[in-house]
The first five atom37 places (N, CA, C, CB, O) and aatype in JSON, in Angstrom:
{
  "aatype": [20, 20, 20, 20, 20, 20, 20, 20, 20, 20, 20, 20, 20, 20, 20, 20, 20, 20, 20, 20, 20, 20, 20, 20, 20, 20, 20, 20, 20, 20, 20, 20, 20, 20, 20, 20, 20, 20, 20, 20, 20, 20, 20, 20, 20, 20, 20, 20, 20, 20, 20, 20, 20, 20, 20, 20, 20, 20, 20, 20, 20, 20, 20, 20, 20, 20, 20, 20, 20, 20, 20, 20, 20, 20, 20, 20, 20, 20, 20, 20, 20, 20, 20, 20, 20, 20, 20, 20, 20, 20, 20, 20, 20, 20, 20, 20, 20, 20, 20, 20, 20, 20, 20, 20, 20, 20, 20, 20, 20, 20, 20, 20, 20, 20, 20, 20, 20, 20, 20, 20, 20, 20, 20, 20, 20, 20, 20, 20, 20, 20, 20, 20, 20, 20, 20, 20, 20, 20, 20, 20, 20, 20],
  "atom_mask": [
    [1, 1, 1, 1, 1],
    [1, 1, 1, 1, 1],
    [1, 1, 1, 1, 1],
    [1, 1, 1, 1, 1],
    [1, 1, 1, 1, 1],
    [1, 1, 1, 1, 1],
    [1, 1, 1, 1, 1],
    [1, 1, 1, 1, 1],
    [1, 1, 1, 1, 1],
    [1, 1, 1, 1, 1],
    [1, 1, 1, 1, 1],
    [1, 1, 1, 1, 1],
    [1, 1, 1, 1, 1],
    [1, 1, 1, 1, 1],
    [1, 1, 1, 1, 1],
    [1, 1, 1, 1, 1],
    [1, 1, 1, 1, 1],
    [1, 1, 1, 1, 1],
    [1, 1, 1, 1, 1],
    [1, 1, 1, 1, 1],
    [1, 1, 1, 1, 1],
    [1, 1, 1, 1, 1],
    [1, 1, 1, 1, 1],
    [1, 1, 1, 1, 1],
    [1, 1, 1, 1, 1],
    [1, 1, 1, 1, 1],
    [1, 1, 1, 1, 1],
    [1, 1, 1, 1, 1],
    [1, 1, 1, 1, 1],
    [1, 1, 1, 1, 1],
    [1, 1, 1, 1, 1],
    [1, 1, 1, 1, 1],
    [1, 1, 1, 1, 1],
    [1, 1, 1, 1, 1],
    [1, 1, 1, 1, 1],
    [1, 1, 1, 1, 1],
    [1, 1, 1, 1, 1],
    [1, 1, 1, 1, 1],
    [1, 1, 1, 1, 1],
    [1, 1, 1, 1, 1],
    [1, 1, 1, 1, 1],
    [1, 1, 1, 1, 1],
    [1, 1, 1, 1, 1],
    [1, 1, 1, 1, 1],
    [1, 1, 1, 1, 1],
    [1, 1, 1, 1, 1],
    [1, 1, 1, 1, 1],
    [1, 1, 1, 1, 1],
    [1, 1, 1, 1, 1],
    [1, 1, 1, 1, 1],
    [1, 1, 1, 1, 1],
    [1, 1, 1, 1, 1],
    [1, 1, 1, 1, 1],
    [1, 1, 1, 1, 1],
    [1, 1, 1, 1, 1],
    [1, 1, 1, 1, 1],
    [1, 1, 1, 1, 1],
    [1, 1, 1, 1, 1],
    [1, 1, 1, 1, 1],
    [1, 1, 1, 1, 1],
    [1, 1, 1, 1, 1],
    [1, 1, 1, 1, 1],
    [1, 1, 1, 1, 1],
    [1, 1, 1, 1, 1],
    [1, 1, 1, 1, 1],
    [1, 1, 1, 1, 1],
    [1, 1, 1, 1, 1],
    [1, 1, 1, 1, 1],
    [1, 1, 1, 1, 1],
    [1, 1, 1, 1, 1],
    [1, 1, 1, 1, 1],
    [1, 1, 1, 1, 1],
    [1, 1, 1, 1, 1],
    [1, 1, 1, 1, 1],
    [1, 1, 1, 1, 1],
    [1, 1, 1, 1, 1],
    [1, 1, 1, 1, 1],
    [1, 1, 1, 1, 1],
    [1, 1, 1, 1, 1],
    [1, 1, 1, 1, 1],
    [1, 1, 1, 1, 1],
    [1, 1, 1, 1, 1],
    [1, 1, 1, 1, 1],
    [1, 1, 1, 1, 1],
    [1, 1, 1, 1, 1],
    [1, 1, 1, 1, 1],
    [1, 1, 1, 1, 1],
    [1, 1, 1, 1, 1],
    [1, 1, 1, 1, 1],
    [1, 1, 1, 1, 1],
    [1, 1, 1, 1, 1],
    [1, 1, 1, 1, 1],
    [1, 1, 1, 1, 1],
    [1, 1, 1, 1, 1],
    [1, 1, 1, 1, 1],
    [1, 1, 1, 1, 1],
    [1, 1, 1, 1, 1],
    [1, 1, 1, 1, 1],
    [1, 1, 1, 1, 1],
    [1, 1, 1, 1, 1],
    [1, 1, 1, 1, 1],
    [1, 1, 1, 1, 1],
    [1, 1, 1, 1, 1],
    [1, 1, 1, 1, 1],
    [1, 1, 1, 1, 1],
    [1, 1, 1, 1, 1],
    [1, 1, 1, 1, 1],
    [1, 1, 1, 1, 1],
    [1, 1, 1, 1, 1],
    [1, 1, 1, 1, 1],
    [1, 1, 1, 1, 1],
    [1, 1, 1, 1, 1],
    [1, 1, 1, 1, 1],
    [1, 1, 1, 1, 1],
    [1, 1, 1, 1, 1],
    [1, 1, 1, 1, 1],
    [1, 1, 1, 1, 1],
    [1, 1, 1, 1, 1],
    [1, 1, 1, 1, 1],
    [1, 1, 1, 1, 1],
    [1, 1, 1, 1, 1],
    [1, 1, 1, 1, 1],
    [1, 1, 1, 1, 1],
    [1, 1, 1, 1, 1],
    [1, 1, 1, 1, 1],
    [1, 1, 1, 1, 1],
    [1, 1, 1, 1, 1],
    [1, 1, 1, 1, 1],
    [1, 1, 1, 1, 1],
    [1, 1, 1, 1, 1],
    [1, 1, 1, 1, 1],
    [1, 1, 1, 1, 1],
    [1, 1, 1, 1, 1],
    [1, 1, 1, 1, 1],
    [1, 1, 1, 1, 1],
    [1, 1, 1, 1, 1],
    [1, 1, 1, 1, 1],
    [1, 1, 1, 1, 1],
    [1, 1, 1, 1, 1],
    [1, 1, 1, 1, 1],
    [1, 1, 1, 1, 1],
    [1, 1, 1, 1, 1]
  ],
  "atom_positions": [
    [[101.18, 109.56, 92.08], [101.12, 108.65, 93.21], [101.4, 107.24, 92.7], [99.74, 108.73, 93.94], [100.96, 106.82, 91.63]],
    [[102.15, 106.53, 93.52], [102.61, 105.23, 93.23], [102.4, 104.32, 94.18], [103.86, 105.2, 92.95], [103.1, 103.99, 95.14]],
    [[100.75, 103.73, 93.6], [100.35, 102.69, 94.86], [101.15, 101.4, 95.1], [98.89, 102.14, 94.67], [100.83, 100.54, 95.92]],
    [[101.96, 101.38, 94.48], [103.16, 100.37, 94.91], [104.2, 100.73, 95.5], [103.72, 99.75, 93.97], [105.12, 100.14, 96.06]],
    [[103.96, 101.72, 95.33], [105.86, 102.51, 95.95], [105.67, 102.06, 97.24], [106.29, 104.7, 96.01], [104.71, 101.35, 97.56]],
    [[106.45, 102.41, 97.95], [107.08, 102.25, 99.4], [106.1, 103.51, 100.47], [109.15, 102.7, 99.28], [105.65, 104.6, 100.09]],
    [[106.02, 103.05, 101.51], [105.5, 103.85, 102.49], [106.87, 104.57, 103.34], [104.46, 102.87, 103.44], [107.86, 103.96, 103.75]],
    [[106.67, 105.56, 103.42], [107.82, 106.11, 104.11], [107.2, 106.86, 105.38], [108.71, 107.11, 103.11], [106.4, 107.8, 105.37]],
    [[108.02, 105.92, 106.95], [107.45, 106.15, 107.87], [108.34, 106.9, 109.14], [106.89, 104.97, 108.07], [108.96, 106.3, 110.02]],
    [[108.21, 108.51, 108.97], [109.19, 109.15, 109.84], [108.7, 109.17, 111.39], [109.45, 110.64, 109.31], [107.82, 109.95, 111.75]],
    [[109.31, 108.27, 112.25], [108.98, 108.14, 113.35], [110.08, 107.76, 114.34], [108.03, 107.36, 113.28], [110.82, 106.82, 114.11]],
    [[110.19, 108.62, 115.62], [111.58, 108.69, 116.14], [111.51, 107.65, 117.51], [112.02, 110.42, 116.54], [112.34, 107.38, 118.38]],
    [[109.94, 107.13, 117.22], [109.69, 106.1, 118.8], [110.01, 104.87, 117.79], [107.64, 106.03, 119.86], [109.6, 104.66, 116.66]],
    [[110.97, 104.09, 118.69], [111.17, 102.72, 118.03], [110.2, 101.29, 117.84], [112.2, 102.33, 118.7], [109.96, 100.37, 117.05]],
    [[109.71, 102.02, 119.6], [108.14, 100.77, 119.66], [107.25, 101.24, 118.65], [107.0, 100.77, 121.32], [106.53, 100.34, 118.24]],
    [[106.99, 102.76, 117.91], [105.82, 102.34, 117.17], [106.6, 102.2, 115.83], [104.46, 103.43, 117.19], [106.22, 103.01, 114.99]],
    [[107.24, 101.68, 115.57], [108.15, 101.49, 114.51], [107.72, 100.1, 114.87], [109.8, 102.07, 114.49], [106.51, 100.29, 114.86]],
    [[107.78, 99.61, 115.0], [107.62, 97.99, 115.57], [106.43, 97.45, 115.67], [108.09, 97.75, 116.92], [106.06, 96.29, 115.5]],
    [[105.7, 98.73, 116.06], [103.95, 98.2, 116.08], [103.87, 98.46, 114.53], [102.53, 99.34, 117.2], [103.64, 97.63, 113.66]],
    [[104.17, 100.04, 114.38], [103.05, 100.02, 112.81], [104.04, 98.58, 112.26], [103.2, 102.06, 111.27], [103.35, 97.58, 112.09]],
    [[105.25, 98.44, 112.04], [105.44, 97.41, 110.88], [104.85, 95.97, 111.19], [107.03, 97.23, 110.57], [104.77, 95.15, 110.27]],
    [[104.43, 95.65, 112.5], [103.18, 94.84, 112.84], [102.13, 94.74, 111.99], [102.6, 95.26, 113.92], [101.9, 93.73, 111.32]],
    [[101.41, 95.85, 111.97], [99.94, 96.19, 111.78], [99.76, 96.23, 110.03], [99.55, 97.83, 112.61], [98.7, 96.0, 109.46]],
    [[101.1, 96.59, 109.31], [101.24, 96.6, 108.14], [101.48, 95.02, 108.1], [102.27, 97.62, 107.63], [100.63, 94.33, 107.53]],
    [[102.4, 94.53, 108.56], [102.03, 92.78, 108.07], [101.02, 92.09, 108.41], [102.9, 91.8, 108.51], [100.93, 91.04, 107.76]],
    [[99.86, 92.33, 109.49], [98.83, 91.7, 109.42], [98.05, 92.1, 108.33], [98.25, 91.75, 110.51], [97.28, 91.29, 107.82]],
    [[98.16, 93.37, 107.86], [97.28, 93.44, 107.41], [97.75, 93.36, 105.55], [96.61, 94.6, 108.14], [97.09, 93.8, 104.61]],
    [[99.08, 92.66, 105.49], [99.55, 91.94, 104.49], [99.64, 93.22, 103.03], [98.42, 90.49, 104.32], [99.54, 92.9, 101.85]],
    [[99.78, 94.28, 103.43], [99.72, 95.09, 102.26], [101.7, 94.71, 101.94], [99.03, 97.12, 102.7], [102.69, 94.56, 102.65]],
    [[101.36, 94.69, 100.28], [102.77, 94.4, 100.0], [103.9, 95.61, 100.08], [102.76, 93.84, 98.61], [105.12, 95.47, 100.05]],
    [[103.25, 96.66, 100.16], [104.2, 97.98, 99.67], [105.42, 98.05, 101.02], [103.01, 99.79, 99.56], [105.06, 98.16, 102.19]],
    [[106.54, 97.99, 100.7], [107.77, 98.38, 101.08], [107.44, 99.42, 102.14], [108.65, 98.87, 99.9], [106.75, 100.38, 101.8]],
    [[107.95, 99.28, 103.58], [107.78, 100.02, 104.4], [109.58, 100.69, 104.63], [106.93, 99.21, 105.58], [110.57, 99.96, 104.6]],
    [[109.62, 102.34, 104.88], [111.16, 102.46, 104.91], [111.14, 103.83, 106.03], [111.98, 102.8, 103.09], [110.75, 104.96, 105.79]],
    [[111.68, 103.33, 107.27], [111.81, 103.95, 108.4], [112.44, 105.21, 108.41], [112.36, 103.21, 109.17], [113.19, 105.33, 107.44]],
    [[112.41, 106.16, 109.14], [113.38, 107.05, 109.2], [113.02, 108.08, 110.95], [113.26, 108.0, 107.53], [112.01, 108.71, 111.24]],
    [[114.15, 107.91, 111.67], [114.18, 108.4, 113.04], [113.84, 110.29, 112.7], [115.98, 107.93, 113.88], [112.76, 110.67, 113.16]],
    [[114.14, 110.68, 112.43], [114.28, 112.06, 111.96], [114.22, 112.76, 110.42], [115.43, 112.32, 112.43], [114.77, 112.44, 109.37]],
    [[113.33, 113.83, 110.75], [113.02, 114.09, 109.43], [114.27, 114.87, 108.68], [111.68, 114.91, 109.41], [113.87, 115.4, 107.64]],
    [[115.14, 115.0, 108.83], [116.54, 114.7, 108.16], [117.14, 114.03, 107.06], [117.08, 114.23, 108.83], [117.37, 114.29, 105.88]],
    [[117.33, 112.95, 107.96], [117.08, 111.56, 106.73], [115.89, 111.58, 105.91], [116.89, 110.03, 107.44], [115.71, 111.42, 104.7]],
    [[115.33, 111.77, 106.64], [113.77, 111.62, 105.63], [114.13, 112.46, 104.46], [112.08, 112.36, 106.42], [114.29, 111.91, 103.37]],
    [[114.26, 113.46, 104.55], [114.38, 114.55, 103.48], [115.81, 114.31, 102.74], [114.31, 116.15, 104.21], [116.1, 115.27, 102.02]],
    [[116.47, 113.59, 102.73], [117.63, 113.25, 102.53], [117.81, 112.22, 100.97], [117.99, 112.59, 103.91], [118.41, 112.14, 99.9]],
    [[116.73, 111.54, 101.9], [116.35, 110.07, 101.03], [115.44, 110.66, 100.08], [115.5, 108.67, 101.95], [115.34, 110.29, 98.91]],
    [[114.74, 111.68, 100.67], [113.17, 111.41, 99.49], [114.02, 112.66, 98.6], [110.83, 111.97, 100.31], [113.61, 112.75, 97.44]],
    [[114.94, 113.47, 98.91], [115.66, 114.23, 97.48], [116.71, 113.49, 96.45], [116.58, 115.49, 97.99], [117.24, 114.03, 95.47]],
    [[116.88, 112.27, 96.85], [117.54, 111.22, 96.34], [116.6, 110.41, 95.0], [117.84, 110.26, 97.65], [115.38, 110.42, 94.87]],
    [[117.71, 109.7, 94.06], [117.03, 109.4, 93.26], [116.63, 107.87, 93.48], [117.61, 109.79, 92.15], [117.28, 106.83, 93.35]],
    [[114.92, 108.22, 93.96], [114.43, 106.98, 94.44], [112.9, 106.74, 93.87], [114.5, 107.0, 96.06], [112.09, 107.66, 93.85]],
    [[112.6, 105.47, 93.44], [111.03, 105.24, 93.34], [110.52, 105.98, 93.89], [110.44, 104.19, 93.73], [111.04, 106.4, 94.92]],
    [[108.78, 106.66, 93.3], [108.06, 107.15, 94.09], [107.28, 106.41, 94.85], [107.52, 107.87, 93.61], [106.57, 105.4, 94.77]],
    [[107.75, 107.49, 95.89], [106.82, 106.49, 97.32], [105.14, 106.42, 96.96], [106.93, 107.57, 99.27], [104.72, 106.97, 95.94]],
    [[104.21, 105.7, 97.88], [102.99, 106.16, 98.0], [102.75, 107.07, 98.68], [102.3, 105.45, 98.3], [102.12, 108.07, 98.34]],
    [[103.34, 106.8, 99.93], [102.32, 108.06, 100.64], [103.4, 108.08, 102.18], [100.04, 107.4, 101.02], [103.86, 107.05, 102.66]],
    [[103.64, 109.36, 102.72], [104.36, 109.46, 104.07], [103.54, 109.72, 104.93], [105.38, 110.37, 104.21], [102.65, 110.58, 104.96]],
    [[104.01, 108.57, 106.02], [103.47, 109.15, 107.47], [104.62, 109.75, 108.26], [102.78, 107.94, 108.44], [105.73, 109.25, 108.48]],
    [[104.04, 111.13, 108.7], [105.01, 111.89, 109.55], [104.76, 112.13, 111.11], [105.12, 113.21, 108.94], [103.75, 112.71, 111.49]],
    [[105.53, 111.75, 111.82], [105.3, 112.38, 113.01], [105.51, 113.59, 112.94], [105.92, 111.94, 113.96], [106.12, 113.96, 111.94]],
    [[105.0, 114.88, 114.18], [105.01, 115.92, 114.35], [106.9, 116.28, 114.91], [103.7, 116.14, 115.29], [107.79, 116.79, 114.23]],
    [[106.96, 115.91, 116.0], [107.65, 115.89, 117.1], [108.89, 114.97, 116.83], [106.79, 115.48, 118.24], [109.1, 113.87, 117.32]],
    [[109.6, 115.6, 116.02], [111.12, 114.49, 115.51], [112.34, 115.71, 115.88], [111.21, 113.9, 113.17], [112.47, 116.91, 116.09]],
    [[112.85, 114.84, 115.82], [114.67, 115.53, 116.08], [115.37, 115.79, 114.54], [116.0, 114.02, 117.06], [115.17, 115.19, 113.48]],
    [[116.44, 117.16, 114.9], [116.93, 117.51, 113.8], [115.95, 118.17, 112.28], [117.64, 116.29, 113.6], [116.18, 118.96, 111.36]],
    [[115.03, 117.48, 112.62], [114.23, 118.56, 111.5], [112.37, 117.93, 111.69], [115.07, 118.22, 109.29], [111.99, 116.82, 111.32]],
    [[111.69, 118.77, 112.22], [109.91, 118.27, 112.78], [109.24, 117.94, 111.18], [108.68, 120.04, 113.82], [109.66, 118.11, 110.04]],
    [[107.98, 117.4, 111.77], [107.33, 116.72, 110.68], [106.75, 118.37, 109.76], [105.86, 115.42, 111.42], [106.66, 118.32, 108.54]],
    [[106.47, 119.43, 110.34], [105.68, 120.07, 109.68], [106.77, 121.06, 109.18], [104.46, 120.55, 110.43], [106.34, 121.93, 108.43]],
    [[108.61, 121.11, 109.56], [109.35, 121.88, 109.0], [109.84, 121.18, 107.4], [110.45, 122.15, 110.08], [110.1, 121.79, 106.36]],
    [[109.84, 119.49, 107.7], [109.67, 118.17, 106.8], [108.74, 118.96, 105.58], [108.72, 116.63, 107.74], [109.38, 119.35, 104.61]],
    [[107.71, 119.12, 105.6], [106.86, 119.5, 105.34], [106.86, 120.03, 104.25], [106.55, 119.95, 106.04], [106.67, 119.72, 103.07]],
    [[107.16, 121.12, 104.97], [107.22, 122.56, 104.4], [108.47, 122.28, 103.24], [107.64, 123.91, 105.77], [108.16, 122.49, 102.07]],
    [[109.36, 121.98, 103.43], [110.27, 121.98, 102.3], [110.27, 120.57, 101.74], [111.71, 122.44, 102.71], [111.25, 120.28, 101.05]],
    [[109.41, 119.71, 101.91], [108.95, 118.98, 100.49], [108.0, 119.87, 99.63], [108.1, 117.52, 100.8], [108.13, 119.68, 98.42]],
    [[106.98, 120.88, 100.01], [105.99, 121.26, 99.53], [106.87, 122.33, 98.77], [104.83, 121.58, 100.48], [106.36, 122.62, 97.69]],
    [[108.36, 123.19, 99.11], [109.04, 123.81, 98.43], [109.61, 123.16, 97.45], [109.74, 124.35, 99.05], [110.15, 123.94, 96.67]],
    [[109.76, 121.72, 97.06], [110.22, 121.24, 96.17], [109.84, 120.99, 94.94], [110.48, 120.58, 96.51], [109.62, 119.8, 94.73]],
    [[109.67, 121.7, 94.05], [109.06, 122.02, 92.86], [108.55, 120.25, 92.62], [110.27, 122.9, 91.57], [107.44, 119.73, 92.73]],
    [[110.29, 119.45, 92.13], [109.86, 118.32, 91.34], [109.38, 117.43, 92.59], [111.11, 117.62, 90.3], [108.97, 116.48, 91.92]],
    [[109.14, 117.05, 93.9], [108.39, 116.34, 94.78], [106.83, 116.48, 94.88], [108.93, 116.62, 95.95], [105.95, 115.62, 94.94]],
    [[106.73, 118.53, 94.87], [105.7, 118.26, 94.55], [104.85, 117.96, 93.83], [105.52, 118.54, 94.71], [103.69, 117.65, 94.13]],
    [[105.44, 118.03, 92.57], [104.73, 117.6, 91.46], [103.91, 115.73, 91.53], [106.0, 117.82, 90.22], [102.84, 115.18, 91.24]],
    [[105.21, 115.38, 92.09], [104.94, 114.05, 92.3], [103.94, 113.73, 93.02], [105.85, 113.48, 92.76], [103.64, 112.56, 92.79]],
    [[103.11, 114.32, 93.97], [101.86, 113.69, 94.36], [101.75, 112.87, 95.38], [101.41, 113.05, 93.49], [100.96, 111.94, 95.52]],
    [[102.52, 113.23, 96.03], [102.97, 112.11, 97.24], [102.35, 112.24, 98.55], [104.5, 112.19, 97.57], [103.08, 112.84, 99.35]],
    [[101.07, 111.8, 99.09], [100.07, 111.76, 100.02], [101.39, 112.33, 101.44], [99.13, 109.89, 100.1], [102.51, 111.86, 101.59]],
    [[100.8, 113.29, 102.16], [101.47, 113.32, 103.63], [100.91, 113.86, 104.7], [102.61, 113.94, 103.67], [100.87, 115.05, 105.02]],
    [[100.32, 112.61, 105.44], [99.73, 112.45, 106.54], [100.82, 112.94, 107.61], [99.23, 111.02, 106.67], [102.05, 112.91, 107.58]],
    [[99.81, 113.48, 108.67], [100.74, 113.37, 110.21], [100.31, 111.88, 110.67], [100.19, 114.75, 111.66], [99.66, 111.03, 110.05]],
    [[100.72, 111.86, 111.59], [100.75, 110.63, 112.63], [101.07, 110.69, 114.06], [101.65, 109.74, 112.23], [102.0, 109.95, 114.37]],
    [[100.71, 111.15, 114.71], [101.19, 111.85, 115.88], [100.54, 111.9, 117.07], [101.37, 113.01, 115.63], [99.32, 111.77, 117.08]],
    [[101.29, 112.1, 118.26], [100.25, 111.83, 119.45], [100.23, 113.46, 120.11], [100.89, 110.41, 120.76], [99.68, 113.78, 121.16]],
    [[100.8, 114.15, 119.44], [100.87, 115.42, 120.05], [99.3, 115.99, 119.32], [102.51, 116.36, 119.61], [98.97, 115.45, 118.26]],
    [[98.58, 116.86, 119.8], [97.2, 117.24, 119.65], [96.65, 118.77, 120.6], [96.37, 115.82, 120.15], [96.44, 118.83, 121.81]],
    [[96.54, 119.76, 119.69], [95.64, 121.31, 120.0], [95.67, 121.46, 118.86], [96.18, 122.71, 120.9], [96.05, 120.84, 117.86]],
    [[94.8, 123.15, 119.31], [94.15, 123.37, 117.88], [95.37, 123.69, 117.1], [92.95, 124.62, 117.77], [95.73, 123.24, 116.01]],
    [[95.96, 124.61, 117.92], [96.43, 125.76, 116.83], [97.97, 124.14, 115.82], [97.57, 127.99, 118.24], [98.54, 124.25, 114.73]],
    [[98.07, 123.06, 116.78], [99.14, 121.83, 116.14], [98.17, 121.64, 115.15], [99.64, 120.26, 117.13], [98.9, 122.32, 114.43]],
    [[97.28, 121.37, 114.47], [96.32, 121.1, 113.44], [96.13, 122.22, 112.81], [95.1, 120.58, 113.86], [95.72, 122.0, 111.66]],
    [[96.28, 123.63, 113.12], [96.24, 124.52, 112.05], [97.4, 124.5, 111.52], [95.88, 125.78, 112.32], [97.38, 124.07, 110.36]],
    [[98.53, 124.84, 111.97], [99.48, 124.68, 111.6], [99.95, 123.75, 110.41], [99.86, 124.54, 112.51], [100.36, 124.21, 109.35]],
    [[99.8, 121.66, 110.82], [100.15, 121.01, 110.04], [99.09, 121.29, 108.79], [100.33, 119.75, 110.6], [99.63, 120.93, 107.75]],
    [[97.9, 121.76, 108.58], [96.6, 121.77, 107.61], [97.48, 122.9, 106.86], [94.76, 122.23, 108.31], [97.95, 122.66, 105.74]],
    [[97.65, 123.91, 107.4], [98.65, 124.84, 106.57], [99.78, 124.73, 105.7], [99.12, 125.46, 107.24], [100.03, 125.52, 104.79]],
    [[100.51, 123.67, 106.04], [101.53, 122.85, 105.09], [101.04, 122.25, 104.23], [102.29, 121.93, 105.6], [101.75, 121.48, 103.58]],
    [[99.41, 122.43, 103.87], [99.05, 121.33, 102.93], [99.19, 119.8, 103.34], [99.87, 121.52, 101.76], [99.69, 119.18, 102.4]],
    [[98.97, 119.16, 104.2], [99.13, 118.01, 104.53], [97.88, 117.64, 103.92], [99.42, 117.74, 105.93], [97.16, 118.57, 103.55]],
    [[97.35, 116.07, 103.69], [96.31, 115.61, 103.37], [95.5, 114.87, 104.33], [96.56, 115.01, 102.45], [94.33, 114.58, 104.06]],
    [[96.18, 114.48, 105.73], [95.44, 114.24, 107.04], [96.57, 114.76, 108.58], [95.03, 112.29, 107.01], [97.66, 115.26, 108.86]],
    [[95.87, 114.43, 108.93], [95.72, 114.38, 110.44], [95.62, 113.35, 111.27], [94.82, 114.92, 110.75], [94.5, 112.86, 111.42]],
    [[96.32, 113.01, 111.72], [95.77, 111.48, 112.49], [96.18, 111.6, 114.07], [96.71, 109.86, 111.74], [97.25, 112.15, 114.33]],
    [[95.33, 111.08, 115.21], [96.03, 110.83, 116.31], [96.42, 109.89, 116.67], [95.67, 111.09, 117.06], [95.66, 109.44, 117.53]],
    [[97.48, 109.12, 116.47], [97.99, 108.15, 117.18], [97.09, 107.61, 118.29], [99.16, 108.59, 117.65], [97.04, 108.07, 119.43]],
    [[96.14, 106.23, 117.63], [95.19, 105.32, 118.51], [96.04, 104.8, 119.67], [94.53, 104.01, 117.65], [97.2, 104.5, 119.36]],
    [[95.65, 104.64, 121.02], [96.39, 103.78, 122.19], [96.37, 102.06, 121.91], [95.5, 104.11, 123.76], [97.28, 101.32, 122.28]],
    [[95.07, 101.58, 121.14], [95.08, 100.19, 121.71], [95.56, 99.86, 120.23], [93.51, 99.42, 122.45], [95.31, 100.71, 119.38]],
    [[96.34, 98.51, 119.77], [96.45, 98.07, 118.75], [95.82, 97.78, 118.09], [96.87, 97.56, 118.71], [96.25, 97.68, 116.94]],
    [[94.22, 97.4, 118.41], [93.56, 97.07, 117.07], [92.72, 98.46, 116.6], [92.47, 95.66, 117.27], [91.94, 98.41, 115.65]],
    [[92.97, 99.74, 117.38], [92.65, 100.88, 117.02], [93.38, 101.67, 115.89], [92.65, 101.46, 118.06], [92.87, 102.41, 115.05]],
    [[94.97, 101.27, 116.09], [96.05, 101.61, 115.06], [95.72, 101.13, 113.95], [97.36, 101.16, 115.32], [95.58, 101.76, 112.91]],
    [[95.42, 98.73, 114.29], [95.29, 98.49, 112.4], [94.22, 99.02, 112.01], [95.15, 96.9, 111.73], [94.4, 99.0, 110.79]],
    [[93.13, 99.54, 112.18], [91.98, 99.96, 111.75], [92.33, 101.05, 111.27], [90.97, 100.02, 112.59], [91.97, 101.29, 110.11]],
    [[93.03, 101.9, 111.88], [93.21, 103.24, 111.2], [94.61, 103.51, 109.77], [93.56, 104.26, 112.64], [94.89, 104.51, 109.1]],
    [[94.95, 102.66, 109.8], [96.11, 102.36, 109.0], [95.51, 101.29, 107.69], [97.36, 101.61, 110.07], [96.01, 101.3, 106.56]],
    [[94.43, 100.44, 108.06], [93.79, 100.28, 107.02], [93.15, 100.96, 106.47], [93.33, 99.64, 107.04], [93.33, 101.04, 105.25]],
    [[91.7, 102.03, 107.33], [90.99, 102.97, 106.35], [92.21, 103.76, 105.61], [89.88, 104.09, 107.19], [92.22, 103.65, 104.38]],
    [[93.15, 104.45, 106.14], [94.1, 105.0, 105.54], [95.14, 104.27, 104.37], [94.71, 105.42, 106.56], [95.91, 104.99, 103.73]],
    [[95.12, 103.38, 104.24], [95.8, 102.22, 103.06], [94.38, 102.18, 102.16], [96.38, 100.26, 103.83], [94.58, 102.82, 101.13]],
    [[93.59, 101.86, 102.19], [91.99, 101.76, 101.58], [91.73, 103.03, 100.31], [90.68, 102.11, 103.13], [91.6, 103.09, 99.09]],
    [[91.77, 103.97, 101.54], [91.23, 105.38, 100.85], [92.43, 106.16, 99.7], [90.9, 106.59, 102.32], [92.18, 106.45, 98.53]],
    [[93.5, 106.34, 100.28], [94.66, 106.1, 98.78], [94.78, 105.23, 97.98], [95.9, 105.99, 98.93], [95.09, 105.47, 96.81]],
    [[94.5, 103.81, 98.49], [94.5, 102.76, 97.36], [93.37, 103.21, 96.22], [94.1, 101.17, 98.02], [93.5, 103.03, 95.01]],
    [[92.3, 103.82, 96.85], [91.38, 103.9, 95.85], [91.45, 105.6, 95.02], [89.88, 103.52, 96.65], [90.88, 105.95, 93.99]],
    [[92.0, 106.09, 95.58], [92.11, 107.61, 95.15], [92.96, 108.16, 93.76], [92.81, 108.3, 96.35], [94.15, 107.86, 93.69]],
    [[92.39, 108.88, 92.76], [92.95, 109.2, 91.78], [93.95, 110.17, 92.21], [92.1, 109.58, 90.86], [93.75, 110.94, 93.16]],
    [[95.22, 110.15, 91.41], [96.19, 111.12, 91.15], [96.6, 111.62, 89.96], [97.13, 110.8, 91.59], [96.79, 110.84, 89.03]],
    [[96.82, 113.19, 89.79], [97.11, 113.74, 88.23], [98.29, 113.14, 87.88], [97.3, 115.39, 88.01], [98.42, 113.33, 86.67]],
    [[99.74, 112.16, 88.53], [100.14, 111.13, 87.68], [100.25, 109.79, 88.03], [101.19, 111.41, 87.26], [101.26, 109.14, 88.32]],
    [[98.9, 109.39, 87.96], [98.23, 107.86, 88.07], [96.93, 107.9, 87.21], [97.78, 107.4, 89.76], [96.45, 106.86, 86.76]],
    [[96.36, 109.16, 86.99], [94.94, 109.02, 86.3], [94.84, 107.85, 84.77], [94.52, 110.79, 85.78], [95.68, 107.92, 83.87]],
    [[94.11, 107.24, 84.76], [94.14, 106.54, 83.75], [92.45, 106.84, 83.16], [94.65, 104.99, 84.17], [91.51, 106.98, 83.93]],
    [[92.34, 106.89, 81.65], [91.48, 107.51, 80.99], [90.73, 105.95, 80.13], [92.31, 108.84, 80.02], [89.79, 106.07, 79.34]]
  ]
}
C-alpha cells in the first residue's frame, strides 16, 4: 500500500465526481485523485505501468465493465494483488444479497453513498484516517 499514491475513483455520475473531489480538497489530503467513468478504463490504467495507488473507490453500477466484475479481475491479477491495494465500494445501490456479493470479491468495505455533503466528508475522512493508519505486508516497517 502506498499512502501517497493516488486515489483512484471509478464513478460514472459526474456530480459526484465533483462533490467527492470537493470533499477531498476540503479536507486537504494531498494524494492525487484520478477519475475513471467506467470500470474499463479503470482496469486499463491500473494494468498499466503506474505508481501504486492507495486505495480504490468503486462504484457498483458502471458501464462497460461493474465495480464487482472490476473486482473480480483485479483480485485475478496475480501481480495487483500482491500489491495491496485497499477496494472499497461506494455506491448508492443497497440489498443484501449486493453486499454479499461485493464481500465475496474480497473487497475491504462497503459504503453507502451519504445524501447530505457533510455526511460524504465525514465518511471519506474516517475512510482516509483508517488506511492512513493501517499496516500493509508492502509498507510494514520493523
Amino acid at each position: 500500500m502506498n499512502k501517497n499514491g493516488a486515489i483512484i475513483i471509478i464513478e460514472d455520475d459526474q456530480d459526484d465526481q465533483l462533490l467527492l473531489e470537493q470533499v477531498f480538497n476540503e479536507l486537504d489530503y494531498s494524494n492525487e485523485r484520478v477519475y475513471f467513468p467506467d470500470g474499463a478504463a479503470a482496469l486499463d490504467y491500473l494494468n498499466g505501468q503506474i505508481p501504486l495507488p492507495f486505495l480504490i473507490l468503486s462504484d457498483i453500477n458502471l458501464p462497460k465493465l461493474d465495480g464487482l466484475e472490476l473486482r473480480r479481475k483485479l483480485k485475478n491479477n496475480a501481480d495487483l494483488n500482491l500489491k495491496c491495494i485497499p477496494y472499497l465500494y461506494l455506491t448508492t445501490a443497497l440489498n443484501h444479497q449486493l453486499v454479499v456479493d461485493a464481500y465475496s470479491t474480497s473487497a475491504q468495505g462497503f459504503f453507502v453513498k451519504p445524501s447530505t455533503y457533510s455526511e460524504i466528508r465525514d465518511t471519506m475522512k474516517r475512510i482516509m484516517e483508517y488506511w492512513q493508519k493501517c499496516a500493509a505486508p508492502n509498507n510494514f516497517e520493523q
